[in-house]
GULUM-240515 format. One record per residue: residue in three letters; y, z, x of N, C-alpha, C, CB in turn. Coordinates in steps of 0.2 Angstrom, whole numbers, padded with zeros to 4 digits, always signed. Glycine has a CB too. Example, Ala and Ser with C-alpha at 12.3 -4.5 7.8 and 13.67 -1.06 7.14 Angstrom:
BEGIN
ala-0028+0039+0066-0022+0039+0062-0016+0039+0066-0022+0045+0057ser-0011+0035+0064-0005+0036+0068+0000+0039+0064-0003+0029+0070
This chain:
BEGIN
unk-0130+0008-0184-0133+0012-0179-0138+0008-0175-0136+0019-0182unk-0139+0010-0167-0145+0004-0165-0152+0006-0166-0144+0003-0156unk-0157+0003-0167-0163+0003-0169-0165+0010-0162-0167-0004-0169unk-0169+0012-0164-0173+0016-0160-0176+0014-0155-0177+0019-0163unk-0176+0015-0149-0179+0013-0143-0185+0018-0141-0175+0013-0136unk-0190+0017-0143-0195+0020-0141-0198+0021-0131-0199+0017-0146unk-0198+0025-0129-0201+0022-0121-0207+0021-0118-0198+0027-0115unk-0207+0017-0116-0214+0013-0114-0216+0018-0109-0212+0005-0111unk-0220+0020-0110-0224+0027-0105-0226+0026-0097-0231+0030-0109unk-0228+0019-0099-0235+0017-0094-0230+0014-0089-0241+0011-0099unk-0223+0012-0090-0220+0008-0087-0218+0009-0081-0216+0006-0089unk-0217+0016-0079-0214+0020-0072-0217+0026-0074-0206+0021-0070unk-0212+0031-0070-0215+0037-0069-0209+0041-0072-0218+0040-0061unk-0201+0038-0072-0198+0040-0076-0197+0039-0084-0193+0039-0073unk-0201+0034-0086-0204+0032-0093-0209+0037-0094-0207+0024-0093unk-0213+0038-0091-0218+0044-0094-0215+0050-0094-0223+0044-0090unk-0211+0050-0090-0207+0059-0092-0202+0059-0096-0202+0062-0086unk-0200+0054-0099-0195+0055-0103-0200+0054-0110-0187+0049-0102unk-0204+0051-0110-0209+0049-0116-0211+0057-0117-0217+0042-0115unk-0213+0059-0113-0216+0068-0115-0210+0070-0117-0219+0074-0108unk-0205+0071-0115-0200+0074-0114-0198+0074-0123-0196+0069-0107unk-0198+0067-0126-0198+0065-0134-0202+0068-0136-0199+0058-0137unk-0208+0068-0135-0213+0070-0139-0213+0078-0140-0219+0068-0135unk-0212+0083-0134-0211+0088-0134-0207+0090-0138-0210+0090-0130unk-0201+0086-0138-0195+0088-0141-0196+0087-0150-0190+0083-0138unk-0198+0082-0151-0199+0081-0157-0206+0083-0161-0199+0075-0158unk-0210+0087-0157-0216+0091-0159-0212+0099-0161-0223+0090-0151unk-0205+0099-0157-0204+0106-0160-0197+0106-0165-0203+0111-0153unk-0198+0100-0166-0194+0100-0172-0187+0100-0172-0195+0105-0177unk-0187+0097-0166-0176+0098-0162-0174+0090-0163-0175+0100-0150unk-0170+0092-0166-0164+0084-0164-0161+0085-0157-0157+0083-0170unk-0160+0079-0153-0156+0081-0147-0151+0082-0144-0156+0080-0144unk-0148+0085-0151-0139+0088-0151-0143+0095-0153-0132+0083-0158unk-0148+0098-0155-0150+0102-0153-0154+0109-0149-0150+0102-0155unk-0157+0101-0146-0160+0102-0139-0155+0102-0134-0166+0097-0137unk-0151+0098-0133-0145+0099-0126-0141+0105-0128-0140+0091-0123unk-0142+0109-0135-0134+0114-0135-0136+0120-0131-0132+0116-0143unk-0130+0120-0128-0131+0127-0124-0132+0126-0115-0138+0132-0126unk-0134+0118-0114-0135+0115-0108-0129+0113-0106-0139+0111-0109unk-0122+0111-0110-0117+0110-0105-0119+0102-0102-0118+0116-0099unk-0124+0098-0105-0123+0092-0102-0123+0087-0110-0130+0090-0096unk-0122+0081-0112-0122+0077-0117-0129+0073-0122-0118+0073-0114unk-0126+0072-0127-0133+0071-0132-0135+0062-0127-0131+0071-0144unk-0129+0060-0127-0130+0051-0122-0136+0052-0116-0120+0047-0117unk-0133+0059-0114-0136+0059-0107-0145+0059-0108-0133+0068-0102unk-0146+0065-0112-0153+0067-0115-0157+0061-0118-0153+0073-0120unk-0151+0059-0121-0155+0052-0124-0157+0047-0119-0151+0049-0128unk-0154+0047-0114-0154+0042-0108-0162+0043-0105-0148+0044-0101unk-0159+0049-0102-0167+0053-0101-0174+0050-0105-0166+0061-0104unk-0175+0053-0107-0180+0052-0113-0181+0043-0113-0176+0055-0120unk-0179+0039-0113-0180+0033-0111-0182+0031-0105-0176+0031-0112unk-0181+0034-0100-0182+0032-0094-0176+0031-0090-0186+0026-0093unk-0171+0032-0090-0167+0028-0089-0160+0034-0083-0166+0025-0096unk-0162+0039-0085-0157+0043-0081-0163+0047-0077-0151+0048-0085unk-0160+0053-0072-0163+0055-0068-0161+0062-0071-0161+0053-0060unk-0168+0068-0073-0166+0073-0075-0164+0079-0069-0171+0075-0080unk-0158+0083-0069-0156+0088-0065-0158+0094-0065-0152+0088-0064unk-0162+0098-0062-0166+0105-0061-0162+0110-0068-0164+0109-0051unk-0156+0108-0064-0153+0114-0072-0154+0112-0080-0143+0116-0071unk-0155+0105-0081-0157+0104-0086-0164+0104-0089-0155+0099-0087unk-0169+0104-0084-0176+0103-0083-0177+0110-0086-0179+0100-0076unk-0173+0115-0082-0175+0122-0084-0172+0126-0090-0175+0127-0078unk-0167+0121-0094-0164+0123-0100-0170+0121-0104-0157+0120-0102unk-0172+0114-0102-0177+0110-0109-0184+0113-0110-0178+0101-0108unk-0186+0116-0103-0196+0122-0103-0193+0127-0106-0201+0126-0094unk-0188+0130-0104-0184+0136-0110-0183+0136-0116-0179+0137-0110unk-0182+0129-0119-0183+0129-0125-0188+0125-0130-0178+0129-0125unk-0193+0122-0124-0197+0120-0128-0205+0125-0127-0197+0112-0128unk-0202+0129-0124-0208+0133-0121-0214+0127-0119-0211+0137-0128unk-0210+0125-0112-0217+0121-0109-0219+0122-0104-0218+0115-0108unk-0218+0128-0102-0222+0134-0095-0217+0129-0088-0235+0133-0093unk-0214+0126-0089-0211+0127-0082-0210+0118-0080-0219+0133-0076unk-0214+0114-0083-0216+0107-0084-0212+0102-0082-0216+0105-0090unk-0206+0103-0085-0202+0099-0084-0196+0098-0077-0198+0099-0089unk-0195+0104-0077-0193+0108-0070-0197+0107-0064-0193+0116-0070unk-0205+0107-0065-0210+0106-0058-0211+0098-0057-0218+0110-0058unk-0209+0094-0062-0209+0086-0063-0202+0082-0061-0212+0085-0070unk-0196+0087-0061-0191+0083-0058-0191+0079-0052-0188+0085-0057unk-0193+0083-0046-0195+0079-0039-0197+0074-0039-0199+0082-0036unk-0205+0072-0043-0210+0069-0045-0204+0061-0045-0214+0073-0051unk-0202+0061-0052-0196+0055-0054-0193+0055-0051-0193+0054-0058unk-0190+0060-0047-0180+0057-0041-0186+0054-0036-0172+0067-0034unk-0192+0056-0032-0195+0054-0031-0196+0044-0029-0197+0059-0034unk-0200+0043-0038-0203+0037-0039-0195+0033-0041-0210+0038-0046unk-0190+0037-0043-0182+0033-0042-0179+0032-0036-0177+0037-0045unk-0181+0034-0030-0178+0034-0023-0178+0029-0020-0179+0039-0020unk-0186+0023-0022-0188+0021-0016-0182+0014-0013-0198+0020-0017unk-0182+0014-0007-0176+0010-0005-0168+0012-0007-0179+0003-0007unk-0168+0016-0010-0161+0018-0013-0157+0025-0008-0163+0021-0023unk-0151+0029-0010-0150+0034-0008-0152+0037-0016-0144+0035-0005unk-0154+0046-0013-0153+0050-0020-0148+0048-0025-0152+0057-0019unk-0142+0047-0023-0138+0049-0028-0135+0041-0030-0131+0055-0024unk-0139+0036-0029-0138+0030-0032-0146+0027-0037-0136+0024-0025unk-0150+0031-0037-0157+0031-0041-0155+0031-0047-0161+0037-0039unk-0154+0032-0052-0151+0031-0060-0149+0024-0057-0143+0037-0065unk-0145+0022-0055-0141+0015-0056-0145+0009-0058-0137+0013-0049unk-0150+0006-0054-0153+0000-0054-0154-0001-0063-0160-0001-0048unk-0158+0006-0065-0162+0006-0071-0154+0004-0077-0168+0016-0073unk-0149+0007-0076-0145+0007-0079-0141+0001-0079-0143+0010-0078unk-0140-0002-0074-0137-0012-0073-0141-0016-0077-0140-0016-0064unk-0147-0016-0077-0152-0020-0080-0152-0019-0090-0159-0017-0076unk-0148-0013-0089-0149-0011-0099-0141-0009-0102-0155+0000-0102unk-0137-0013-0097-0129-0013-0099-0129-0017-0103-0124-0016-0094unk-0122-0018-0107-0121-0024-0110-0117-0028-0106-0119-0022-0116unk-0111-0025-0103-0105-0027-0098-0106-0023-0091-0098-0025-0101unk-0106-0028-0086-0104-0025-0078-0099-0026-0075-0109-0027-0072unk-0097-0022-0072-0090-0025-0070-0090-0021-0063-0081-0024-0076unk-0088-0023-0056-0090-0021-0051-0081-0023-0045-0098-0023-0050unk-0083-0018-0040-0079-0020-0035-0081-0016-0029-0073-0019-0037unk-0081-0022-0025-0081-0016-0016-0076-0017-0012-0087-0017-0010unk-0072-0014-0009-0069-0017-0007-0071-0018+0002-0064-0014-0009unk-0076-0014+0005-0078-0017+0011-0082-0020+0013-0078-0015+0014unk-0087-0023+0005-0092-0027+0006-0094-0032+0001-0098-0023+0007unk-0097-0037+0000-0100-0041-0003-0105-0035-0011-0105-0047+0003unk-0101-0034-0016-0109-0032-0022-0113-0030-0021-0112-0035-0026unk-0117-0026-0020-0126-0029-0021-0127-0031-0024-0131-0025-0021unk-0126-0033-0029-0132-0037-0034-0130-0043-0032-0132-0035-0042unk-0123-0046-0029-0124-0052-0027-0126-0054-0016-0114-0055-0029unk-0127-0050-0015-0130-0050-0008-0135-0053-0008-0131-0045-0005unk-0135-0056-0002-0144-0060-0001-0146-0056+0005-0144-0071+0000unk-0152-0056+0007-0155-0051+0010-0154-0054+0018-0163-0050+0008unk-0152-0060+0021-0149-0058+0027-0142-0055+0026-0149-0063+0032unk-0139-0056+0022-0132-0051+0024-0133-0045+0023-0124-0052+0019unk-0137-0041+0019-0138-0035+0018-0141-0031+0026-0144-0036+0011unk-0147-0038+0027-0148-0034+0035-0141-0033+0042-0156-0041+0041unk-0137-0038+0040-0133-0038+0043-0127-0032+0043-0131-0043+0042unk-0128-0030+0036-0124-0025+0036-0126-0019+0038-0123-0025+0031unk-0134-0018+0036-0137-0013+0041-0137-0013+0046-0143-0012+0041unk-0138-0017+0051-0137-0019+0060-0131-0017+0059-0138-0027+0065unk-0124-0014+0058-0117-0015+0060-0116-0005+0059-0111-0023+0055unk-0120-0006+0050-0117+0001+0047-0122+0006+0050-0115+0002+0038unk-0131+0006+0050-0133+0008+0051-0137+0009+0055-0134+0009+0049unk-0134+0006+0063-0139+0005+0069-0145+0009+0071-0135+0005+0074unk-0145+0014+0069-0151+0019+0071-0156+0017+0065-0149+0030+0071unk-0158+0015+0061-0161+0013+0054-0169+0009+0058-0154+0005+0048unk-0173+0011+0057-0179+0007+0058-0179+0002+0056-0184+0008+0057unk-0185-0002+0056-0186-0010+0055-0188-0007+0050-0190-0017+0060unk-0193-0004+0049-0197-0004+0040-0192+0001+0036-0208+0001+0040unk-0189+0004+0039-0183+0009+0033-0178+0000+0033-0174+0020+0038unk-0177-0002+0036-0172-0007+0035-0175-0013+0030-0170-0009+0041unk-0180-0015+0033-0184-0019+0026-0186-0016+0020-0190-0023+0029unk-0187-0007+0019-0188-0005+0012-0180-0005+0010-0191+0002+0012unk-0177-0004+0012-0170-0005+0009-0169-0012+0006-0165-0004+0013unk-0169-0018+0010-0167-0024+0008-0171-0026+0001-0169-0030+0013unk-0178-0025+0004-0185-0025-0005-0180-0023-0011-0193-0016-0005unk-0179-0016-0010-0175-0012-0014-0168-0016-0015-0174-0004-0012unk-0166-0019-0012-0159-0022-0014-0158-0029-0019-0155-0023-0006unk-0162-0032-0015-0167-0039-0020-0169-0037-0023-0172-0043-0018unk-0173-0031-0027-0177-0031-0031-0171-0029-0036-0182-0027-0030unk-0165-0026-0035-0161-0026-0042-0158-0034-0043-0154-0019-0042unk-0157-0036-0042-0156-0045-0043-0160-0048-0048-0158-0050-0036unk-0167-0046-0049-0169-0046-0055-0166-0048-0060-0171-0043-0056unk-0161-0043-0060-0157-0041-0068-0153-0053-0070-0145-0032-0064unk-0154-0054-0062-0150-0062-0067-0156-0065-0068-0143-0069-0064unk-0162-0063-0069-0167-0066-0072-0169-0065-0080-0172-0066-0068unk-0165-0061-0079-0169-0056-0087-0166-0062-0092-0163-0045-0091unk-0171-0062-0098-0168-0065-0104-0162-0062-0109-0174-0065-0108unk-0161-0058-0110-0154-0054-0110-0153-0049-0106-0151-0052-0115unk-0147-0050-0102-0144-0049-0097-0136-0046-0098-0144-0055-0094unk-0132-0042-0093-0127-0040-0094-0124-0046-0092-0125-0033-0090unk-0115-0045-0097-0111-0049-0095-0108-0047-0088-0106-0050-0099unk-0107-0052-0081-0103-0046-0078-0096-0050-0075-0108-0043-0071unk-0095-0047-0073-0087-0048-0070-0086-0044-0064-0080-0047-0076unk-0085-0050-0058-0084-0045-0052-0079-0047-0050-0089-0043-0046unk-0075-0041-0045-0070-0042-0038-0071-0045-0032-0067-0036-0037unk-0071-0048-0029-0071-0048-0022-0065-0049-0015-0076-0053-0021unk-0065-0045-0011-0059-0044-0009-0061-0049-0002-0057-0035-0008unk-0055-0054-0003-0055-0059+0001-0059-0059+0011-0049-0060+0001unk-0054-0053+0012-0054-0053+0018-0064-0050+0022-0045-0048+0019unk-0068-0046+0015-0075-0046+0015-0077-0052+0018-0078-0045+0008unk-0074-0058+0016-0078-0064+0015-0075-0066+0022-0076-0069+0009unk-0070-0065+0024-0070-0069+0031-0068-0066+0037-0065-0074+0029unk-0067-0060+0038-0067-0054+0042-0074-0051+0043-0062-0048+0037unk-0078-0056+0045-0085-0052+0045-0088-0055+0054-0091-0056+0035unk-0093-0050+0059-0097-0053+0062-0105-0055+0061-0096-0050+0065unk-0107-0057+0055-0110-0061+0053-0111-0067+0056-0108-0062+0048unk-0115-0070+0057-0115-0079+0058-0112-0084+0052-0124-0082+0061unk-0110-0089+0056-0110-0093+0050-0112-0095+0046-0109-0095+0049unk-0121-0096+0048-0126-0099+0043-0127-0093+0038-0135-0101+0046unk-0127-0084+0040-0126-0081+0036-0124-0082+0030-0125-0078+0038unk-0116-0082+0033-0110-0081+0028-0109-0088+0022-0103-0081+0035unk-0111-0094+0026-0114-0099+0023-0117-0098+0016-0118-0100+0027unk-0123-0095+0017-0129-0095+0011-0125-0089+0007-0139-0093+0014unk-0123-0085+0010-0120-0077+0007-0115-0082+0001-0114-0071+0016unk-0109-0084+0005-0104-0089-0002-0108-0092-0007-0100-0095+0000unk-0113-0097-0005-0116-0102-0008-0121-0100-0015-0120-0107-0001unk-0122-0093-0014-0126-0089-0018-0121-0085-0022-0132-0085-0014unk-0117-0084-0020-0112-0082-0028-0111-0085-0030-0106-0081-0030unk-0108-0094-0028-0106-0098-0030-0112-0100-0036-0105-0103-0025unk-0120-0102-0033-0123-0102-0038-0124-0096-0044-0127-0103-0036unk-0124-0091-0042-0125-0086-0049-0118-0086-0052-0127-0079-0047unk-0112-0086-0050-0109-0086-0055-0108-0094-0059-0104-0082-0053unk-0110-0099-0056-0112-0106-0061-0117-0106-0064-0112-0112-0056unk-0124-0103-0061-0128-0102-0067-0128-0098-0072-0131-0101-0066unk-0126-0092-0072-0127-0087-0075-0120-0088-0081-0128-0079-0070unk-0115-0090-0078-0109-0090-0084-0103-0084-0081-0112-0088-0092unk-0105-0080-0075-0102-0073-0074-0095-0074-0072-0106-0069-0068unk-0090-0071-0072-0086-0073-0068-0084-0068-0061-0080-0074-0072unk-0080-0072-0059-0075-0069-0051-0073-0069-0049-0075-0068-0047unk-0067-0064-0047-0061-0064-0045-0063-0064-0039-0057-0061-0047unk-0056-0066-0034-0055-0064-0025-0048-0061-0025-0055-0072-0019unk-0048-0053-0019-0040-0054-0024-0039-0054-0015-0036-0046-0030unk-0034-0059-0014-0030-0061-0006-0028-0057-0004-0027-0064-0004unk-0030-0060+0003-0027-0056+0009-0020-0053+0009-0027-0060+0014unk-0015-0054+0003-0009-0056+0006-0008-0048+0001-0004-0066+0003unk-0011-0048-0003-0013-0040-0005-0013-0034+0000-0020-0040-0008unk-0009-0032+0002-0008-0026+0007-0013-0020+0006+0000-0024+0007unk-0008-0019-0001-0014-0012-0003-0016-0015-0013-0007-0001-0003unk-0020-0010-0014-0024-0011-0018-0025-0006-0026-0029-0011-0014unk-0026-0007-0031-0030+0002-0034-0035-0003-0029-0032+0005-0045unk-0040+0006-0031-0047+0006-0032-0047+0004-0023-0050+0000-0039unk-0042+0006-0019-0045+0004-0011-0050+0008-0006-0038+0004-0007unk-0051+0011-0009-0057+0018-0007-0062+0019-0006-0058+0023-0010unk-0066+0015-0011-0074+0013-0011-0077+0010-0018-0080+0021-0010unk-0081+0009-0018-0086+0005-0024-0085+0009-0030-0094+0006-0022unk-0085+0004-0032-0083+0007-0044-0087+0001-0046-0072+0005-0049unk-0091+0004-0050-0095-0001-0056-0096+0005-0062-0105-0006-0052unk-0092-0004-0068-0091-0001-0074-0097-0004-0079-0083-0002-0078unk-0098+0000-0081-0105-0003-0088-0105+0001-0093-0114-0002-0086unk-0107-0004-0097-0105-0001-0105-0109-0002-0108-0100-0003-0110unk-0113+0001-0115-0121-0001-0116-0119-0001-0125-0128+0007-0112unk-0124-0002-0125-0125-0004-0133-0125+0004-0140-0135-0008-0134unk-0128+0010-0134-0133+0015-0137-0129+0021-0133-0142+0014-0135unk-0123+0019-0127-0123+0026-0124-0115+0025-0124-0129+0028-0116unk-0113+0032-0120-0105+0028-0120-0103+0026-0112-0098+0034-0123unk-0097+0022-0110-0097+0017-0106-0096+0026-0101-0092+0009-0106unk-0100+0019-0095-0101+0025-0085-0100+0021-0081-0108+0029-0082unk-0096+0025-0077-0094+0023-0070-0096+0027-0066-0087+0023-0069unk-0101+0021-0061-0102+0026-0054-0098+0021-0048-0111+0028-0051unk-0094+0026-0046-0091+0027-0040-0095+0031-0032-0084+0032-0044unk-0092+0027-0026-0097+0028-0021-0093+0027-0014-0102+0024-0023unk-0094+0033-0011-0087+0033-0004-0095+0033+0000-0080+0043-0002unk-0094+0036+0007-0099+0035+0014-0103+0041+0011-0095+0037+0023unk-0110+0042+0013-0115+0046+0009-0114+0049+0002-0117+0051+0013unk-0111+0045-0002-0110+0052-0007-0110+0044-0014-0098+0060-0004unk-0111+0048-0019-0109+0045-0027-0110+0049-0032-0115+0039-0028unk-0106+0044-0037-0107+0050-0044-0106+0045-0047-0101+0056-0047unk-0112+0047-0055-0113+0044-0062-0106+0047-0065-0121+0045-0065unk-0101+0046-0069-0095+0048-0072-0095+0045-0080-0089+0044-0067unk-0096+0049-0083-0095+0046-0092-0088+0052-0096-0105+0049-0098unk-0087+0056-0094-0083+0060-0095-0075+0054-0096-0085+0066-0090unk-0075+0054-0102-0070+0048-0108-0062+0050-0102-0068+0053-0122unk-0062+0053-0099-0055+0053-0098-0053+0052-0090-0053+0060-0102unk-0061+0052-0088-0061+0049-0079-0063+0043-0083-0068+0053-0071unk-0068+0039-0086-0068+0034-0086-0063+0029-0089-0072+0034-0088unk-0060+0032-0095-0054+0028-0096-0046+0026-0088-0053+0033-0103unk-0047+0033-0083-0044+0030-0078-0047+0027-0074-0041+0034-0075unk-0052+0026-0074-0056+0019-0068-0052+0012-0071-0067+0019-0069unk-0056+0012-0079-0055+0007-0083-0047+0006-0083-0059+0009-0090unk-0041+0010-0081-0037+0007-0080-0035+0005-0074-0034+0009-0083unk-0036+0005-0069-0037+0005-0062-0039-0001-0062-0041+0011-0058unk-0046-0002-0063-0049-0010-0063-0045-0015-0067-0058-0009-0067unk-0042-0014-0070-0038-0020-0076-0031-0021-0070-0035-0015-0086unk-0029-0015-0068-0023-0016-0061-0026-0021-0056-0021-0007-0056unk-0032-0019-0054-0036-0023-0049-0037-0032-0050-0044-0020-0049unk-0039-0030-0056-0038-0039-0060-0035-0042-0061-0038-0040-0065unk-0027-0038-0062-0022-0042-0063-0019-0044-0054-0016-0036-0069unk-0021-0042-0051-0019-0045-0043-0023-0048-0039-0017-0041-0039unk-0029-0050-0042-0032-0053-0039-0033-0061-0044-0038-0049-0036unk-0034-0067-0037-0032-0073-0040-0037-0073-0047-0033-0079-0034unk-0034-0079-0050-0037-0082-0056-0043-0083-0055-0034-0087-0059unk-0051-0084-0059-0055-0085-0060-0056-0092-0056-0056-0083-0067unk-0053-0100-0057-0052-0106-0054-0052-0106-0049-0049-0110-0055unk-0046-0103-0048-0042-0102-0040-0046-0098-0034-0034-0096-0041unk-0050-0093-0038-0055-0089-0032-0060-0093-0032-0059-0081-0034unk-0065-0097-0037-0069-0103-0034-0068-0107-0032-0071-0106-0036unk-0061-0109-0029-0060-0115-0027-0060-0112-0019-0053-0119-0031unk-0058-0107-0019-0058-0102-0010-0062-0101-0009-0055-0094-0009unk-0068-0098-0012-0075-0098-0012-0079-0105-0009-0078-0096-0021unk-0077-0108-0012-0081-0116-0013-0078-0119-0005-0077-0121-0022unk-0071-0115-0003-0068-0121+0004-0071-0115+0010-0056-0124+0005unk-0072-0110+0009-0076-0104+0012-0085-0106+0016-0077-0097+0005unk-0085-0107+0009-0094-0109+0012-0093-0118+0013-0103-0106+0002unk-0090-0122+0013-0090-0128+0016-0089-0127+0022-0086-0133+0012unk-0084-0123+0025-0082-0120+0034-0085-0118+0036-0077-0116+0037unk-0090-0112+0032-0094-0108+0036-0101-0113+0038-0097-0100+0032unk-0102-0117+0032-0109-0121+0032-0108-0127+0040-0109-0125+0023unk-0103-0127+0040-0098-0135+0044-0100-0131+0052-0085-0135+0042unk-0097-0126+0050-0097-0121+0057-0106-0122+0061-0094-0110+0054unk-0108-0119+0056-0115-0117+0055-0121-0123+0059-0117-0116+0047unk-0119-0130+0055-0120-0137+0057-0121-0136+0066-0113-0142+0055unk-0112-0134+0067-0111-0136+0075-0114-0131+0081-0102-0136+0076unk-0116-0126+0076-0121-0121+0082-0128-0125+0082-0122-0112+0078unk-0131-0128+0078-0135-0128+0078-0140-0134+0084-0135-0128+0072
């Protein structure tokens, strides 16, 4: 069984809620397969919670003041955290970053964009100027902050394994410039040589695809059971429920199996950013 993770209170605002949240809990003498029964949501989920780590939802907030008799507490303090979780993110992608960072495995795929966690902040703006032209300059540079700031995660001293997809034609089907697109290759290339990660490309010659719809990232954790969030145009979902995730998790293994070998995509990668970099030269 894993050691007990106690949460660091001081650390955010969703660490301090989830620290009360224990304390309450365990001041009234509940285990939290006794505190989530009747809630219709999971003992992983609450336990997430309570660590800092997930985002609590109104109808659970008002199951848990119900039963721990705490006048209303937890339910008037949700906002507060989706809140201090939101900033530079959409609502419904706020759990994620905290969750990337405390995986044990990541495994990801987009199919109309470069990762975020492997984007560097001019492609990211670039991608805003194309998808979200009405976006201010300061919403647009809080978003980038927020997008670089989960990158962090390949500085950690342990770190998720990850393994990503990247669908070729992202990489060279783009209006980008080429110094962009340039540093954009050249910084996978480094992280996945430094870090040890791997990555596939799966080619153009691939017509159709699984997983051709939108964004899927798989993470599996030490303490909880493995989740998938999946993510179309304004919309996302956190997914643990064993039997959607086990069809992602087979979907992604289809995805793998058709896209090139691990060598074979560095070596694409690698003649990618030497053209774009070449290109880039001759504008200059």
């Amino acid at each position: 069984m894993p050691a007990r993770k106690d949460p660091d209170a001081s650390a955010s605002v969703p660490s301090f809620y989830g620290a009360e949240l224990r304390y309450k809990r365990e001041a009234a003498g509940l285990t939290l397969e006794q505190l989530i029964e009747g809630s219709y949501r999971g003992i992983s989920f609450l336990s997430q919670i309570e660590r800092g780590e997930r985002r609590m939802p109104v109808d659970l907030a008002r199951h848990v003041d119900l039963r721990l008799d705490t006048d209303g507490f937890f339910e008037r303090r949700c906002d507060d955290v989706a809140k201090a979780r939101q900033t530079g993110h959409a609502w419904y992608y706020a759990d994620v970053p905290d969750m990337e960072k405390r995986a044990q495995t990541l495994e990801e795929w987009a199919p109309m964009s470069v990762p975020g966690l492997l984007q560097t902040g001019d492609y990211f703006r670039g991608r805003i100027q194309y998808a979200d032209p009405e976006a201010s300059p300061e919403k647009c540079e809080e978003r980038v902050r927020a997008r670089l700031a989960r990158a962090e995660l390949w500085t950690l001293p342990v770190r998720p394994s990850y393994w990503g997809i990247l669908n070729e034609s992202v990489l060279r089907r783009t209006p980008l410039s080429p110094s962009v697109m340039a540093e954009q290759v050249e910084h996978i290339l480094d992280l996945v040589r430094s870090t040890r990660s791997i990555i596939q490309v799966v080619p153009e010659t691939s017509p159709w695809t699984p997983l051709d719809y939108g964004v899927v990232k798989i993470m599996t954790f030490a303490d909880a059971p493995p989740t998938v969030y999946a993510e179309g145009d304004h919309t996302g979902q956190l997914i643990d429920y064993p039997a959607q995730v086990a069809g992602f998790r087979r979907k992604y293994d289809l995805l793998r199996a058709v896209a090139l070998p691990p060598a074979e995509s560095l070596a694409l990668m690698e003649e990618l950013a030497r053209t774009y970099r070449y290109e880039a030269e001759k504008r200059e």
